[in-house]
N, C-alpha and C positions, 0 to 999 in steps of 0.2 A: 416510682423513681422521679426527683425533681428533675425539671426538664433543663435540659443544658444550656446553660447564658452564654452568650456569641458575645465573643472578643475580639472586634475586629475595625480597620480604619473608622467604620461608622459611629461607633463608638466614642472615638475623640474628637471634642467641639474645642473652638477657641471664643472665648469671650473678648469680645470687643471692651473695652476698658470702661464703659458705663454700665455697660450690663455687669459688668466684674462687678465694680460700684455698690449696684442696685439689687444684686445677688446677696451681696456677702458683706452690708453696709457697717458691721459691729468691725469688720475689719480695720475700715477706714475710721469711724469718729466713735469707738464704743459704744454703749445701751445707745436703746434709742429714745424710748421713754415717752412724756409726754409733755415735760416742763416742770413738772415736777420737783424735780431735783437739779442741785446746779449743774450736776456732771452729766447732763439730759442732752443728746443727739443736735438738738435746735440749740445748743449755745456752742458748741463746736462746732458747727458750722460759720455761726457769727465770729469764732476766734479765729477760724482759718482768714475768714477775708479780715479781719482786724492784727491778724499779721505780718499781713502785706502792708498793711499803713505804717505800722509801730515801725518793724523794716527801714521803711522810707526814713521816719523821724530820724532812726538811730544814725542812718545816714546824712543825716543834716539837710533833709528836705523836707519840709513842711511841720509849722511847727502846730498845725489845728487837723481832728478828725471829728466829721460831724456825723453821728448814729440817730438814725431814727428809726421805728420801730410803730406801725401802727395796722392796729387788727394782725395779722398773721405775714406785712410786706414789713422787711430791712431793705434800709439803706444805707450802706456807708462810702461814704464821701473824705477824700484826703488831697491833700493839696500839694502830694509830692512831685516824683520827676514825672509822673503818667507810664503807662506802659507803651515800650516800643508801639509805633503805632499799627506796624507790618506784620506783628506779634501777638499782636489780643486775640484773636482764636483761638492760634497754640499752645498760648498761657494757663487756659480754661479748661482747655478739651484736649488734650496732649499729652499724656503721660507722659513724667522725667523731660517735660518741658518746661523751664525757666531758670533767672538770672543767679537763683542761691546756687548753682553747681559753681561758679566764679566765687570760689573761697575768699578769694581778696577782694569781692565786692561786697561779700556778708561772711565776714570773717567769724561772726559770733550770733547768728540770726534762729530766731526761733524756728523756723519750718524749714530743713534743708530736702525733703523726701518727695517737691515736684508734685505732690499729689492735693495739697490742701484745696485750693479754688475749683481743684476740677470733681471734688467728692461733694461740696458743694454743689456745682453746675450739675451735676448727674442726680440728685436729692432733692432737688426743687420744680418741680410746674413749670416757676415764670425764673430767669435767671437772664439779667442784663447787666453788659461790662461797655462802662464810656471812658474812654483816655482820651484828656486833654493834654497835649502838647505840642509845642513848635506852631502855639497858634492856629492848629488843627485838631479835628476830633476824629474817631475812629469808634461807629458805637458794632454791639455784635450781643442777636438775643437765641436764647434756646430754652428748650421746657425739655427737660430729665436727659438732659446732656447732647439734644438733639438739637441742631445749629437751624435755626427758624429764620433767620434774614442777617448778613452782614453787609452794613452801609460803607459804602466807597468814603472813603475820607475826605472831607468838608472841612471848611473856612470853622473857626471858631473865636470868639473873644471872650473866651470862661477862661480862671485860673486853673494855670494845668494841674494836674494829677489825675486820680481814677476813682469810679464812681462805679459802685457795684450794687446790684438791688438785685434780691431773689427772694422767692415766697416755699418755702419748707414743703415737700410732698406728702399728702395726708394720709397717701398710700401706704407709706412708709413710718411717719409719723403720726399715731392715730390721736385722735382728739387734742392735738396739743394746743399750748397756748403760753406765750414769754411772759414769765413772771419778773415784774420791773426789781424786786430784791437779787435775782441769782443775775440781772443784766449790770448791775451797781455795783455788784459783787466784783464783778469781772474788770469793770470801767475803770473803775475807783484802782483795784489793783495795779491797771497799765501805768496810770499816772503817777502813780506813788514809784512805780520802778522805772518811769521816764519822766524826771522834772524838768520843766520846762512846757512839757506838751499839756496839751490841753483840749477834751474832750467835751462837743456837745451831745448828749441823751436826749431828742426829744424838747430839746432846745435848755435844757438845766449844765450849768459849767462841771468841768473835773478839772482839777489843777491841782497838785504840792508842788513844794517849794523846799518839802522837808524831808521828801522818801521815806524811807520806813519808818522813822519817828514818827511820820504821819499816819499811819499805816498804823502802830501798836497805838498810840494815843486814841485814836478812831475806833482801834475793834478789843480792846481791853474789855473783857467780863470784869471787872472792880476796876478800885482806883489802886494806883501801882502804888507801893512799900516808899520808893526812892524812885528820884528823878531819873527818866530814860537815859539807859548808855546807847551811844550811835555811835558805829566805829564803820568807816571807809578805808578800802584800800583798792589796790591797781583788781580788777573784775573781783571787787568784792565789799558786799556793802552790810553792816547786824544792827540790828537794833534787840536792847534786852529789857527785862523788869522782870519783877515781880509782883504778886498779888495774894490776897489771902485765900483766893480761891483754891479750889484742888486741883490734881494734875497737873498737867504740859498743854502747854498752848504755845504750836509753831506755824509761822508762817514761812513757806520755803520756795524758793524761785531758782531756775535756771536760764539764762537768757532769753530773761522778761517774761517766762511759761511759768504759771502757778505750778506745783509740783506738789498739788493735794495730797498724794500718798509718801510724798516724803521723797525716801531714794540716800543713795549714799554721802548727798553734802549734807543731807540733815542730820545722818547718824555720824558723820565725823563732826558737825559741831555737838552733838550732844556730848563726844567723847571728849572732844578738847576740850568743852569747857567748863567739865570735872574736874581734868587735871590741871588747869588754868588756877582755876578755885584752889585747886588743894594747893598747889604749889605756894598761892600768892599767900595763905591763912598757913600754912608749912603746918595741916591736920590733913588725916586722914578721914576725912567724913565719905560718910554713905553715898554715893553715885543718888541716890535715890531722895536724900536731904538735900542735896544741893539742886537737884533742878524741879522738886518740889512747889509748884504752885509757879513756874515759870512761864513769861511771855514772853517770845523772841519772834523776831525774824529774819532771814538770812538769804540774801541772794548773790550768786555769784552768774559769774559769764564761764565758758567752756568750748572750747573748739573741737567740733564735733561732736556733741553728746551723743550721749547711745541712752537712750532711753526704754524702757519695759512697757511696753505698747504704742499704739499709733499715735494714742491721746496725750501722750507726753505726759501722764500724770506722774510718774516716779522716775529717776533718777537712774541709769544703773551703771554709770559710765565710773571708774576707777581713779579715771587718770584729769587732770584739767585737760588736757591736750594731750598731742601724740608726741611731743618732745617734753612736755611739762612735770612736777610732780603728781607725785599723788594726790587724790585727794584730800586725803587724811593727814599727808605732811602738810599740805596747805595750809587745810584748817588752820593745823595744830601750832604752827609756824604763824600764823598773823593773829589768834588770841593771845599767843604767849607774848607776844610784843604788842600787840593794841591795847587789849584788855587788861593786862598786870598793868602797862604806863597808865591806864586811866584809872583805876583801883588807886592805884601808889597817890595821885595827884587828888585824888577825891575822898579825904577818909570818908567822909559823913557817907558817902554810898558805900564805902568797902565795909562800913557798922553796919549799916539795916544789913546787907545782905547776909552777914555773919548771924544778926539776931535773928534773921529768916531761918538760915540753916540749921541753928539750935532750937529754935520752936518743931520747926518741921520734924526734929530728932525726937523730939519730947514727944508729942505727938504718938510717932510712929513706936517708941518704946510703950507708951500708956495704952499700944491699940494690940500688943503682941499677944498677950493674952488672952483677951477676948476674941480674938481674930481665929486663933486655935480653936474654940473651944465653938465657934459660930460656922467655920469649915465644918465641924464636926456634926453639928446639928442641921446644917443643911444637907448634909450628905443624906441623914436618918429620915429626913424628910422625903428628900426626891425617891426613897428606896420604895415607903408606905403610902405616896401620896400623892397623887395626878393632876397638881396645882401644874405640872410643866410637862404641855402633852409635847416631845419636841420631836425636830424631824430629823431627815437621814443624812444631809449634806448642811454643811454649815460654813459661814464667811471666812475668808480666808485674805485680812488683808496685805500680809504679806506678801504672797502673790498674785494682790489681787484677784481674787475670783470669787466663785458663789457669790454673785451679788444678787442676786434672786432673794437668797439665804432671808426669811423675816420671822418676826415673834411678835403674835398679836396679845396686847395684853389686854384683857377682856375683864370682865364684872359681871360674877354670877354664873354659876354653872348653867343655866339658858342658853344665854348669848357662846359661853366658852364650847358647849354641846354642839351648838350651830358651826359652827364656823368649822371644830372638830370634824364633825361627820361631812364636810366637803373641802377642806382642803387639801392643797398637794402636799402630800406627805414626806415629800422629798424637801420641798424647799419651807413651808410653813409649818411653824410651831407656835402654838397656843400657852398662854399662860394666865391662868384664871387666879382673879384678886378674890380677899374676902373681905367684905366690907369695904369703906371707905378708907384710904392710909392716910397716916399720921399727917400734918402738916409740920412737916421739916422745917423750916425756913428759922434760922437760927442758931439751929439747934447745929453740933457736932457731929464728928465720924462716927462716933463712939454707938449711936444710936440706927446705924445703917447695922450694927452688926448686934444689939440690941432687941429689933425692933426684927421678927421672924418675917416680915413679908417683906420688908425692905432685902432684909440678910438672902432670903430665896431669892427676889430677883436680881439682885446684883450676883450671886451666883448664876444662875440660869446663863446670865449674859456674858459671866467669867470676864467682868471690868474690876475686877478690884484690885489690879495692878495697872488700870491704863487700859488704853482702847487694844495693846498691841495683839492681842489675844481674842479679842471682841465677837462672838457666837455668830452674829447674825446680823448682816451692812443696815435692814430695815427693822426699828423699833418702833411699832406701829399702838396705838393708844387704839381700841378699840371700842369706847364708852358710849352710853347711850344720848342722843341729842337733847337730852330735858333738860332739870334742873340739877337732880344729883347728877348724872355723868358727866354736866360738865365740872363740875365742881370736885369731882375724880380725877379726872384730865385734868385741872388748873393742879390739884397736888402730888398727881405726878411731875408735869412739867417742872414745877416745883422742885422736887426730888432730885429729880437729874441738872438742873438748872445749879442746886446747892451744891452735891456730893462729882456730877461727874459734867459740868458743863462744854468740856468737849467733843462729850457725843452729840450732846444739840449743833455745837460750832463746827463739826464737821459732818454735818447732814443726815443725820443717820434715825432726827427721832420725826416721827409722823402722825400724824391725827388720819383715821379709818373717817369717810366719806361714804354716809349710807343715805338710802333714800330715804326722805321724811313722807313721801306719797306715792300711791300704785294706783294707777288708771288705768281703765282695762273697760272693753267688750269683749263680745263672742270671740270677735276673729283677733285684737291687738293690744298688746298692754305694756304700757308706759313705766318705768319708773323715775320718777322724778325729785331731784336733788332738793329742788327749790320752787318755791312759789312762780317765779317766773315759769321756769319747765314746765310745774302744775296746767299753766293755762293755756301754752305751745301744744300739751297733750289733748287737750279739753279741744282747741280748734280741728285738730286734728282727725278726732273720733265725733262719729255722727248721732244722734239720740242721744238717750242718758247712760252714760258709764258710769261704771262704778267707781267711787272712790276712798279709796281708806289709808288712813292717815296711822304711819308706823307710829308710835309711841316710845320702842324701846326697842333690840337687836332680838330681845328673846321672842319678839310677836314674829320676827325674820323669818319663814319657813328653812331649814338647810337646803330644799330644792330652788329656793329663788336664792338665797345667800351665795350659793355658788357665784352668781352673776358679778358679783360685788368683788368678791373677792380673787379674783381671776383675772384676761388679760385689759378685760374693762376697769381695773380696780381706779376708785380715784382715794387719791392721798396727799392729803396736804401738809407742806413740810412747816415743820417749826424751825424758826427763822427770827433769831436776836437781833432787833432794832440797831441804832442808833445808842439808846439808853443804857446805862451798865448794868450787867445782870442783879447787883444787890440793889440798886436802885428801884428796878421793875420789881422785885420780891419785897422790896419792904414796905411797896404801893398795897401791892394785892394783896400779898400775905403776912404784914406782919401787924400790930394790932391798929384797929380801929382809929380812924384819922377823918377829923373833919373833911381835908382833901377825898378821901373815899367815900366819904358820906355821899357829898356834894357831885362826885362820877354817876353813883350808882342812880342817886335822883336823875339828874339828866338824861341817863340812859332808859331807865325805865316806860319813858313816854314812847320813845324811839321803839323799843319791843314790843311791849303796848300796841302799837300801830301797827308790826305786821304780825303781829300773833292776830290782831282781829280781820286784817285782809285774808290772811290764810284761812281765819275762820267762815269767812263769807262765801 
């Protein structure tokens, strides 16, 4: 008989609010990750304390925030009102401590829930808060939330505001390390939804002048159809276009909080501005033609959001406010009056968009029956055929979850065998290529469904109405480091760059990070990413080790491949420049160009030189 469990006062502990913290950390800032990815533990905590500054701005105090960032220490610096100066402990360390509970002092403010600075202070090592104000300073340090010395308040002649610096706990964050694209990501978006202010990174400016116009113009995969529509109104700001690309492309904000997963302002502007469209063209078109190949962005203000987790990523609030309308009358109430009067005043945009609509129709009628008949053949396939070994839980971005959820697309039944016989079967699925795929780049829809290994994986992943259904948050490239895998890996990227590039634009596709070297004695063995590693191991191990140089995934034993693909996995996210996506494809992949000649000579010295260090 199992032995009886005692239920009694001993039993109930209370957790001090750091320990809460540092217990149960996905509570407070979601995954925790490793930098990886933008929605990675270490950039939430940088938005908490970049909170508090925006905060300040929106309030009309300080119009510069200076971020720095070097090795594994932030700093950010604001030159608002400063924090009380009798108060910067409590501010930190204090749960349902600070000034956003005074509604009318942040009427409309991203963080109201008292917790942000102090999930922070409880997650870092080193964590220091300096308030300059009234010509005084007030500094106060702790490491993982634990108050290490606070200084009696001193004379000061610095401009006031608050100066925050903490260094991430590795405890909790393992290996991580800030990648400067997901910190630009974020920079860049402040200022585009507060103009005027202006952000130093490490000493490089952020500024618009034009909000979200700046914003679409900047992160547009093509060049848009028709000149950006920009429509402002009382908390509420859109930018729109189009492009030849595929899919939806939105960008959505709620007072000033990116809102990566959407939420209810973004599905009531997708509805409005269906019925907007249909009204204005007085046609009934497809929900599905009309926002065909669209780029918008939409942010609005809201008093009190109520949002679907801590991280504020979605939306779930109904109402604007608790005396306001809805959300969905809102919407639908400021496109019907902004966007018909700018349509009405601008044929030449109210033409392309029309011509957009009817292609997009064309289109999608020429695809209706090959579509049938390539559902069909894909189904015969998965029935007979173990190209998609998959697992038992899968993503679910609607309620956000299973984010674990990943599909490693691999080459070669070797490498697919390997990876098979040791992952988790719950959250990893395999999906083994054959041969090299087609190089897309040009070419049409018509040929995803076509084209049987294309048509397989775009099933597997269940994108071929849009991300909203989308199998698996991590699409993981898992090619061998030589010459053909990489050359796999550039036609994939390829692929989804052409047919589906908002899974790349919203985080989801990755390159697998294998060791190129294993170094090893009797007693310790190394695997090493990179030649530098290589020789950090080499100093490390005494006599002669051995060393042997991977080649390819299939030389991987599955007893060491576990290693890799586990809670050490490294992965590197693909991540769209600067440059527009047709631009980047018709460099790499489309035909032969003096311009690529002249790359590929230049680089070749470059590898050259460390393909022979590695060889030494």
């Amino acid at each position: 008989m199992a032995e009886e469990v005692q239920y009694t006062e001993e039993n109930i502990r209370s957790l001090d609010w750091k320990e809460h913290i540092r217990m149960r950390p996905g509570m407070y800032i979601g995954k925790l990750g490793d930098g990886s990815a933008y929605d990675d533990g270490i950039y939430v905590l940088l938005k908490e304390v970049l909170d508090n500054s925006i905060d300040e701005f929106v309030m009309g105090n300080g119009r510069t925030i200076e971020v720095t960032i070097k090795d594994r220490t932030v700093k950010v610096r604001d030159y608002g009102r400063g924090v009380p100066l009798g108060k910067v402990v409590d501010v930190v360390s204090k749960i349902n401590t600070g000034g956003k509970y005074d509604s009318k002092a942040f009427k409309k403010s991203v963080g109201l829930n008292g917790v942000g600075t102090k999930a922070v202070n409880a997650l870092s090592t080193e964590f220091k808060i300096e308030s300059f104000r009234d010509d005084k300073v007030k500094v106060a340090t702790f490491s993982r939330g634990e108050l290490l010395k606070e200084n009696d308040i001193e004379e000061s002649s610095k401009r006031k505001g608050t100066l925050v610096e903490f260094v991430p706990d590795e405890e909790i964050f393992h290996n991580y390390q800030y990648r400067s694209q997901h910190v630009e990501r974020m920079l860049w978006n402040y200022v585009y939804l507060n103009r005027g202010l202006t952000i130093y990174f490490n000493g490089e400016k952020y500024h618009s002048e034009r909000g979200l116009y700046d914003l679409l113009e900047k992160n547009m995969s093509d060049k848009p159809l028709y000149p950006i529509i920009h429509l402002e109104g009382e908390d509420i700001e859109v930018a729109i276009t189009h492009t030849n690309s595929y899919g939806e492309e939105y960008y959505s904000f709620v007072n000033g909080q990116h809102t990566t997963q959407g939420g209810t302002h973004q599905g009531a502007f997708r509805e409005a501005y269906v019925k907007t469209v249909r009204d204005f063209f007085q046609k009934d078109y497809d929900a599905v033609d009309i926002r065909s190949s669209i780029v918008a962005a939409v942010a609005v203000k809201v008093m009190e959001p109520v949002f679907e987790s801590q991280t504020k990523t979605k939306l779930g609030s109904t109402d604007v406010g608790p005396d306001g309308p809805s959300m969905r009358a809102f919407m639908m109430d400021f496109l019907k009056k902004h966007l018909d009067n700018f349509l009405h005043k601008n044929q030449e945009v109210a033409e392309a968009l029309q011509k957009k609509i009817l292609q997009s129709e064309r289109e999608r009628k020429d695809l209706a029956g090959i579509k049938k008949l390539a559902r069909k053949r894909a189904k015969e396939v998965s029935l007979h055929n173990k190209k998609l070994r998959d697992c038992r839980v899968h993503y679910n971005e609607k309620k956000d979850n299973n984010k674990e959820s990943t599909l490693f697309i691999t080459e070669g039944d070797s490498a697919s065998g390997s990876i098979t016989k040791v992952r988790d079967v719950n959250y990893q699925a395999v999906f083994s290529l054959k041969g090299k795929p087609l190089n897309s780049y040009g070419l049409t829809k018509k040929i995803v469904y076509e084209n049987e290994e294309f048509n397989l994986l775009q099933a597997a992943l269940n994108i071929e109405d849009g991300l909203d259904d989308l199998r698996y948050n991590k699409v993981v490239l898992a090619t061998d480091a030589d010459v053909d895998g990489m050359h796999i890996r550039l036609l994939l990227i390829t692929f989804f760059l052409q047919f589906f590039p908002d899974l790349v634009k919203n985080g989801h596709l990755y390159i697998l990070s294998t060791p190129l070297f294993r170094v090893r004695d009797k007693k310790q063995t190394f695997y090493c990413y990179s030649e530098q590693e290589r020789r950090e191991a080499l100093q490390k191990l005494k006599g002669k080790p051995e060393i042997t140089r991977f080649k390819g995934l299939g030389e991987i034993s599955p007893d060491e491949f576990k290693h890799f693909i586990g809670e050490d996995m490294r992965l590197e996210p693909v991540v769209i420049g600067k440059e527009s996506v047709n631009d980047l494809l018709k460099f790499y992949m489309g035909k032969n160009t003096p311009d690529r000649q002249e790359f590929i000579i230049e680089n070749l010295k470059i590898e050259q030189d460390i393909v022979d260090e590695a060889a030494a």
